[in-house]
Biotite code that builds the C-alpha atoms (Angstrom):
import biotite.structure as struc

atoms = struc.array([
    struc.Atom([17.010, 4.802, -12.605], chain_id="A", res_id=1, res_name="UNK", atom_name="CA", element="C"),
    struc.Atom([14.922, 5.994, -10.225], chain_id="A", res_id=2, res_name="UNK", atom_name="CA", element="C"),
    struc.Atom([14.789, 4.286, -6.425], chain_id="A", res_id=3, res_name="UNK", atom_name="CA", element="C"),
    struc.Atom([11.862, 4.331, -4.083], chain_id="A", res_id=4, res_name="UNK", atom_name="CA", element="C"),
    struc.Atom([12.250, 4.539, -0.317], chain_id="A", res_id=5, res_name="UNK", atom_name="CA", element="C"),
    struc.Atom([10.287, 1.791, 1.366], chain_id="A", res_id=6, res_name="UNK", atom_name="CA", element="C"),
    struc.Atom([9.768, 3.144, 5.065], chain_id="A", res_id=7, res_name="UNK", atom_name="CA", element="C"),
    struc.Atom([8.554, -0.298, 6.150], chain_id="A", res_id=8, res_name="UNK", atom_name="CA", element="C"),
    struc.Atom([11.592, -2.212, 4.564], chain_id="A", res_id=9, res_name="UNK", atom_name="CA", element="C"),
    struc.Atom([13.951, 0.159, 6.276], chain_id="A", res_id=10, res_name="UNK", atom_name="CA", element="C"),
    struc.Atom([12.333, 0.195, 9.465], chain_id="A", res_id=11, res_name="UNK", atom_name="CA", element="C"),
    struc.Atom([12.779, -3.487, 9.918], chain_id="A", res_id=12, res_name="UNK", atom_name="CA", element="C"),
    struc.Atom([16.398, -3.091, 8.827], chain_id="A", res_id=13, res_name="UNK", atom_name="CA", element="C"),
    struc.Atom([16.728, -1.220, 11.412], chain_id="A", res_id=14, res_name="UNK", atom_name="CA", element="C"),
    struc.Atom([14.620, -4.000, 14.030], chain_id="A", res_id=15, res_name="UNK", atom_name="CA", element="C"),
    struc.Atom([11.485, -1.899, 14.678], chain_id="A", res_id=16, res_name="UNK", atom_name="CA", element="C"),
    struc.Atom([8.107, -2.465, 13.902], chain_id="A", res_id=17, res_name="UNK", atom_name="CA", element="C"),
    struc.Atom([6.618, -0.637, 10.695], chain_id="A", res_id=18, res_name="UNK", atom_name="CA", element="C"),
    struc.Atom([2.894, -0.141, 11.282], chain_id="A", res_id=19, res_name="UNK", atom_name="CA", element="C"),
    struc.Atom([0.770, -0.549, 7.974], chain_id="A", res_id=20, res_name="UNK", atom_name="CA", element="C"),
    struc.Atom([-3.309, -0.910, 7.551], chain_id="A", res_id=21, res_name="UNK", atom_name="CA", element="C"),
    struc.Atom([-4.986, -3.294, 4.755], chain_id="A", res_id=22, res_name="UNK", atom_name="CA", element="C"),
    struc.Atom([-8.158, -2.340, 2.910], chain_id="A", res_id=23, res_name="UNK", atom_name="CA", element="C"),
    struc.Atom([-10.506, -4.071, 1.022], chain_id="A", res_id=24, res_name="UNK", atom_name="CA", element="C"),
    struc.Atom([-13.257, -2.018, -0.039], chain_id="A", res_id=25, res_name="UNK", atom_name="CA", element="C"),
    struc.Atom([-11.903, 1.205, -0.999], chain_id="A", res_id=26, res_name="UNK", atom_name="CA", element="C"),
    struc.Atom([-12.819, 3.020, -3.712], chain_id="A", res_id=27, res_name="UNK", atom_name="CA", element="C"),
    struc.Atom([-10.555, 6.327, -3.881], chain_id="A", res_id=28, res_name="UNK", atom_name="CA", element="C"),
    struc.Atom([-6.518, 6.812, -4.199], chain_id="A", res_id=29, res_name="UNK", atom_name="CA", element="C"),
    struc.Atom([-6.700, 9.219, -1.293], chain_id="A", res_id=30, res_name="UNK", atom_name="CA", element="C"),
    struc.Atom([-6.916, 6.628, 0.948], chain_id="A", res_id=31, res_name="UNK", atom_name="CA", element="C"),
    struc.Atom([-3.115, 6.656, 0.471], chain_id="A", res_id=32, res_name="UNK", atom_name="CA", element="C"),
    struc.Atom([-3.032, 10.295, 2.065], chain_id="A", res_id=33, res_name="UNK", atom_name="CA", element="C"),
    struc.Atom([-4.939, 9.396, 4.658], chain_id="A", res_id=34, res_name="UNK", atom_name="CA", element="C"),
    struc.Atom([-2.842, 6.471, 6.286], chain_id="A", res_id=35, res_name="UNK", atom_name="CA", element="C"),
    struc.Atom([0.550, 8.586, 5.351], chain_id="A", res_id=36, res_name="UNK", atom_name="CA", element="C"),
    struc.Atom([-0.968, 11.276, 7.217], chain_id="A", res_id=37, res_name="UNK", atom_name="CA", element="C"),
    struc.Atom([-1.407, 8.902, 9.882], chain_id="A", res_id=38, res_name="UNK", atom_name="CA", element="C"),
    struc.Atom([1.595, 7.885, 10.226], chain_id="A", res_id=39, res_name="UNK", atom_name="CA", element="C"),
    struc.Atom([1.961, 4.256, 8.495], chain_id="A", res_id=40, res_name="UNK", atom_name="CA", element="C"),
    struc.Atom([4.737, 3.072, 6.957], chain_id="A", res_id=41, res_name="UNK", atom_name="CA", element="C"),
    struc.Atom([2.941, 0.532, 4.219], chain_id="A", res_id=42, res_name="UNK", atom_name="CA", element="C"),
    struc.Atom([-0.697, -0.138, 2.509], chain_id="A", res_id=43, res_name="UNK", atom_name="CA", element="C"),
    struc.Atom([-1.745, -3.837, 2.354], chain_id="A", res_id=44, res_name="UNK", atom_name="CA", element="C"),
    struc.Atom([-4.082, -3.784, -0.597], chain_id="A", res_id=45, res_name="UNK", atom_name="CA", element="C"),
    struc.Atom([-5.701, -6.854, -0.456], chain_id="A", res_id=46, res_name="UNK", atom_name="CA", element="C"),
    struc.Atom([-7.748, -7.976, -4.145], chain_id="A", res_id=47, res_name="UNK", atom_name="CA", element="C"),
    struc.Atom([-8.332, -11.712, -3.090], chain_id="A", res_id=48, res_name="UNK", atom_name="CA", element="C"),
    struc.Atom([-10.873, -11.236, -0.586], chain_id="A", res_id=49, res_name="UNK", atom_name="CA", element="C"),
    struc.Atom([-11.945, -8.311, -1.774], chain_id="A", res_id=50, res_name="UNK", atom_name="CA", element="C"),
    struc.Atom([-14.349, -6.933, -5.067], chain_id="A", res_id=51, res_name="UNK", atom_name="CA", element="C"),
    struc.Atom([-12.220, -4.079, -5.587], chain_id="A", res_id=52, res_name="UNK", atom_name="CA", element="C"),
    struc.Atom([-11.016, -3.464, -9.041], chain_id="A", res_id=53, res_name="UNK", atom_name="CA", element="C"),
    struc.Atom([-7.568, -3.755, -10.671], chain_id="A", res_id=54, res_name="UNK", atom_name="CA", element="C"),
    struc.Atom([-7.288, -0.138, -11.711], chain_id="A", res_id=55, res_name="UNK", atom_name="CA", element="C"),
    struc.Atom([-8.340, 1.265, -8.386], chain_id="A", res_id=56, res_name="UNK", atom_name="CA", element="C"),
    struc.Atom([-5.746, -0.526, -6.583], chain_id="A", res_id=57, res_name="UNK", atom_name="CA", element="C"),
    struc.Atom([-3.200, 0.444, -9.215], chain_id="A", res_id=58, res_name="UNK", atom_name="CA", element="C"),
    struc.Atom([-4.500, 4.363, -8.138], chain_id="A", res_id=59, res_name="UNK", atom_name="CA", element="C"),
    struc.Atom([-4.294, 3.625, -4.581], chain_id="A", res_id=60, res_name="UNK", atom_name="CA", element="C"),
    struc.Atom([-0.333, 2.367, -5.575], chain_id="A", res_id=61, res_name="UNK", atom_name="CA", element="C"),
    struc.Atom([0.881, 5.208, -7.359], chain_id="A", res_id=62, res_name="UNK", atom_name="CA", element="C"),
    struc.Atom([-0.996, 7.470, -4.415], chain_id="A", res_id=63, res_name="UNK", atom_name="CA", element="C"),
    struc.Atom([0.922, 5.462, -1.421], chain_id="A", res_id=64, res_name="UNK", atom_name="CA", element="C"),
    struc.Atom([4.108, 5.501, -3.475], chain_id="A", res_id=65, res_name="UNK", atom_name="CA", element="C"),
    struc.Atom([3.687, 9.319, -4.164], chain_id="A", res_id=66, res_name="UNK", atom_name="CA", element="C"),
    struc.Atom([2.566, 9.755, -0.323], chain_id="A", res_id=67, res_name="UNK", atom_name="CA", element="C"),
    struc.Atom([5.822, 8.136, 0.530], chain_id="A", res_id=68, res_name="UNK", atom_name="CA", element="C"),
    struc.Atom([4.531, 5.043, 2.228], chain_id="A", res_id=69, res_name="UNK", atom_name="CA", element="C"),
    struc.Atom([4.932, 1.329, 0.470], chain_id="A", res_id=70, res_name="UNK", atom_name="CA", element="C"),
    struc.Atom([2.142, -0.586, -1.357], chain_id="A", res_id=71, res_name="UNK", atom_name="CA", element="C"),
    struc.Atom([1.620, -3.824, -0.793], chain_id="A", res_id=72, res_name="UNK", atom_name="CA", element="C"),
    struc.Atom([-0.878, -6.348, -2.989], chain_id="A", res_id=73, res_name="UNK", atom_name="CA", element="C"),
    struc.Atom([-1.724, -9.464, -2.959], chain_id="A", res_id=74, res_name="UNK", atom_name="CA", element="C"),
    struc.Atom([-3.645, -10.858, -5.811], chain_id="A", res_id=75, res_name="UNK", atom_name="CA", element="C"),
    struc.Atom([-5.760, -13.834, -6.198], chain_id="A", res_id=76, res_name="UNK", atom_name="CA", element="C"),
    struc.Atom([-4.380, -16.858, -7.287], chain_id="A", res_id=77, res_name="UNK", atom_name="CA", element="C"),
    struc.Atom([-3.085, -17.643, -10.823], chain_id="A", res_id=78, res_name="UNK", atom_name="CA", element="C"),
    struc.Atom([-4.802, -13.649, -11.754], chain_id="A", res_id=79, res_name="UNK", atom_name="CA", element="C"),
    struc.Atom([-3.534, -10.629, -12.597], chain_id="A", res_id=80, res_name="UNK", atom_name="CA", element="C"),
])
């Protein structure tokens, strides 16, 4: 089994702050570069206010996860 680190969980172990930034209208995984390269610990990937679809945000997951910062997502209600 393979484990993924999650800078942002293990930054608040450790009682600091992990810095993230949320899109919405984003249409291309390197996004996920992008805020690694700038130093962020997590992605907030928001689809309920947003019209971005499902298998974009799944891109801009694997990219974070591969860019070594956490994905976060919150879906709309009762979807997905």
């Amino acid at each position: 089994m393979v484990t993924l680190a999650n800078p942002a969980r293990a930054r608040m172990a450790k009682g600091e702050a992990a810095l993230g930034a949320g899109i919405r209208h984003s249409r291309h995984a390197e996004i996920a570069g992008a805020m690694a390269a700038a130093g962020f610990d997590f992605l907030f990937i928001d689809l309920e206010h947003s019209s971005m679809p499902l298998d974009v945000a799944s891109q801009i997951s694997a990219a974070a996860l591969h860019a070594g910062i956490a994905p976060l997502v919150r879906v709309p209600e009762g979807d997905h």
